[in-house]
N, C-alpha and C positions, 0 to 999 in steps of 0.2 A: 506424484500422481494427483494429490491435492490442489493442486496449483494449476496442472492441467485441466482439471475437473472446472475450477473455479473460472479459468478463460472462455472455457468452452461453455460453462453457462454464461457469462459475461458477453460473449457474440452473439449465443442465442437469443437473449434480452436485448440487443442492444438496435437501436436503431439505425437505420443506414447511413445517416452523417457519420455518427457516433463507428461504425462498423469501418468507414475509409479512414477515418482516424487511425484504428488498429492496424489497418494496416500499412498505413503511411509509416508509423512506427515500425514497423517490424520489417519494412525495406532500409529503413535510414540504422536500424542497429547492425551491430557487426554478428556474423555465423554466430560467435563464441558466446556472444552474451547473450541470445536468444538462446542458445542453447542449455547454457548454466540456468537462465530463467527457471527453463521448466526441467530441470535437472538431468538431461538426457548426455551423455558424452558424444563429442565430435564423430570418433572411432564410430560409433554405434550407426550416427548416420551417415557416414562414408561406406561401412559397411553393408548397410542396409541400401544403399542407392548400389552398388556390386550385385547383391543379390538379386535386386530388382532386374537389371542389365541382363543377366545368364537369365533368369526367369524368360525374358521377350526372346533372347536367344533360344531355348529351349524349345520354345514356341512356335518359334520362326520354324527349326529345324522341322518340329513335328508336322508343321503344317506341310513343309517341304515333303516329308515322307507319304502324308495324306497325299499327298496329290500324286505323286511316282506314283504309288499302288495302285489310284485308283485311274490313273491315264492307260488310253489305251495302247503307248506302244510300249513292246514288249523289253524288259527290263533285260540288258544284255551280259549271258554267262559267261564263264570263263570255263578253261580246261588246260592242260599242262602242253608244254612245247613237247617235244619229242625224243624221245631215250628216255632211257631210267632217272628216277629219283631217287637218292638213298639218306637216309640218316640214321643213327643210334646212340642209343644212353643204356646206362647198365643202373640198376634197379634193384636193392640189395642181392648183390651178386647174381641176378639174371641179366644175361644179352640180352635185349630190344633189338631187332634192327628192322626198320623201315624201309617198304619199296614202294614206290609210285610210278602209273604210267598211264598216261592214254591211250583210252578203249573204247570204242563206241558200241561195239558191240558184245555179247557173253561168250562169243566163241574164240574172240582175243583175251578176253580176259582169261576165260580158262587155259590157255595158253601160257599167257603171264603167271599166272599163279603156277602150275606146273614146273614153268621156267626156275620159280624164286623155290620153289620145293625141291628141286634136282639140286642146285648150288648149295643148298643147305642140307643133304641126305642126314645130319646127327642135329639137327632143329627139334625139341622137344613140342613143337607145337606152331603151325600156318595159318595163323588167322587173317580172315580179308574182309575190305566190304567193294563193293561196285555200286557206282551210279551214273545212268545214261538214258540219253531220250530227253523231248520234251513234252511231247503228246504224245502216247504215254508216259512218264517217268518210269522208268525199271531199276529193279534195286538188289540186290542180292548180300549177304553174310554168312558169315561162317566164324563159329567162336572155336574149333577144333577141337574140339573134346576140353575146354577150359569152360570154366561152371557158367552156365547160361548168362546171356547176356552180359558177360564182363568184356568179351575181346571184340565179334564182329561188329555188335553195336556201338561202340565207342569210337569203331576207326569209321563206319559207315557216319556218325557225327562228325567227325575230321573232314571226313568230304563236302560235307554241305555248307559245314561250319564256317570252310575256306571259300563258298559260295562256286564249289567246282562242280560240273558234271562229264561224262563220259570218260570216266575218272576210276581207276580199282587200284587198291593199295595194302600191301600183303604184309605183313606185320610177324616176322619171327621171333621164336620166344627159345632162348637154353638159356634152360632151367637151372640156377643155382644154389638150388638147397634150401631155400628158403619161402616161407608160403608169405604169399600178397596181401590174400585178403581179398574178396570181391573186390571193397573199392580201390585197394590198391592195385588192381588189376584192371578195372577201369582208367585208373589215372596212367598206368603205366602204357596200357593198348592206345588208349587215345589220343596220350601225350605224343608215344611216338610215330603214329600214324600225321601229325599237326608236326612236327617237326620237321617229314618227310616232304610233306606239301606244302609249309610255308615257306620254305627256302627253293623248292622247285621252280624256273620260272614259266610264265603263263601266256595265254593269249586267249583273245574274243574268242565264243564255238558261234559258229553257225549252227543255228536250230535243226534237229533232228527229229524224225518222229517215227513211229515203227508201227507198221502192221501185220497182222497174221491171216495166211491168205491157207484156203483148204482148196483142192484142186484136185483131182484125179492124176493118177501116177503118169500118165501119157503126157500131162498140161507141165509134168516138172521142168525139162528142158527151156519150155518158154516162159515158166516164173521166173527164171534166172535170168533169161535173156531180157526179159524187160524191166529186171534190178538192175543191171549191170548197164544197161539204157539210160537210167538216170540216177545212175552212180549212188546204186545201192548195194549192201552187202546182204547176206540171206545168214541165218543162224536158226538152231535150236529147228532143226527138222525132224521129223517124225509120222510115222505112219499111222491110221488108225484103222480100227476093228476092219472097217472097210476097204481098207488098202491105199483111201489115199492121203495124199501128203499133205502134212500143215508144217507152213515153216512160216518166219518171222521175219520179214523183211525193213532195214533203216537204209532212211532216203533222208535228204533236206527237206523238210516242213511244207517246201515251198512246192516242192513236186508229189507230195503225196499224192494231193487227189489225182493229180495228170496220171502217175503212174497206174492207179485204182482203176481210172477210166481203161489206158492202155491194157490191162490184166485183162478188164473186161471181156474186149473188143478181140484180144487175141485168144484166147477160150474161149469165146462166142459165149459169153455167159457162164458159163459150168465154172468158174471160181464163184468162193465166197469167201466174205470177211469177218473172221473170229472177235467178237470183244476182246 
């Protein structure tokens, strides 16, 4: 450090004939003896010019990320091919086992979950998450009577994790004697819901988005017919105090508003649209 201290005042004093001197010198020596000069090992700076390297790399990449995010076309999802997904691991003597399946909607997914609950009638526990839409995102879980927030919310991370949507994944649990532990129950729900969908294979979704249309009970025949117009599914219907119907309609991104218009035009206005 000495010796470095005393060059660098040495430069700083030195005048500029005096200063190309230095470093005419310090081109014509070899790495090793500049090195040894001011006592630094080779390794150190081989190492340090690596470091440096990942450093711009690092860089590079995040700049790469800044710019995806902040670009406006839309970053493109995935979702699972078609059929079941299954995996399982056993967890001090508990069964795991993992279903996966594409759903775009909650009225297949509740489907699918019923489906993986029948197949397992002696299953100590159905835990699931759901995720679908893109304008809005819809989400749903369920930990099944296992202690808050250990089961649904772990596998509902499994899905996103995997960068998947219109995606529900049911997670059964018999029970082996032995307790988990919150976090071992987290680790266990999450692991095996990421096990089911890492190995499932996948494909781009085309963008979805869902709306909630309220209509008088007479307008319901031609809600449907104008989902089914541009190949939308209807779900989660229900009547209110007033008798009429609000249901939920998912369409491609790309036809919402056309369909919102069409809704309009064919109930002559008398539809509205729920947040």
């Amino acid at each position: 450090l000495a010796v470095r201290l005393r060059v660098l005042n040495m430069w700083r004093s030195a005048k500029p004939a005096t200063k190309a001197l230095m470093v005419l010198l310090i081109r014509c020596l070899a790495i090793r003896e500049v090195t040894a000069l001011i006592k630094v090992p080779a390794s150190s700076i081989a190492s340090a010019h690596r470091e440096g390297e990942h450093a711009v790399t690092r860089a590079r990449w995040a700049s790469q990320l800044r710019a995806a995010s902040s670009s406006s076309a839309p970053v493109p999802q995935l979702t699972l091919e078609d059929g079941v997904h299954a995996a399982e691991q056993v967890i001090k003597k508990s069964r795991f086992i993992g279903y996966a399946k594409q759903c775009d909607n909650w009225g297949d997914a509740q489907e699918f979950i019923a489906a993986v609950k029948e197949e397992h009638p002696k299953g100590r526990h159905w835990c699931f998450g759901w995720v679908a839409g893109h304008n809005p995102v819809q989400e749903r879980a369920s930990d099944d009577g296992e202690p808050t927030g250990t089961a649904g919310a772990p596998i509902l991370g499994g899905i996103k994790g995997e960068g998947l949507s219109d995606t529900a994944c049911v997670v059964v649990r018999y029970f082996g004697g032995v307790k988990l532990g919150a976090g071992g129950l987290i680790r266990a729900y999450g692991g095996t819901a990421r096990l089911a969908l890492r190995e499932a294979p996948k494909k781009v979704l085309i963008p979805k988005s869902s709306i909630r249309v309220s209509t008088g009970a007479a307008n319901a025949g031609t809600i449907y017919r104008m989902a089914s117009k541009f190949g939308g599914v209807a779900s989660d219907e229900s009547y209110n105090e007033s008798g009429d119907l609000e249901v939920t309609l998912v369409c491609e991104t790309e036809h919402v508003e056309t369909l919102k218009e069409g809704i309009i035009d064919a109930t002559r206005g008398s539809a509205t649209f729920l947040d």
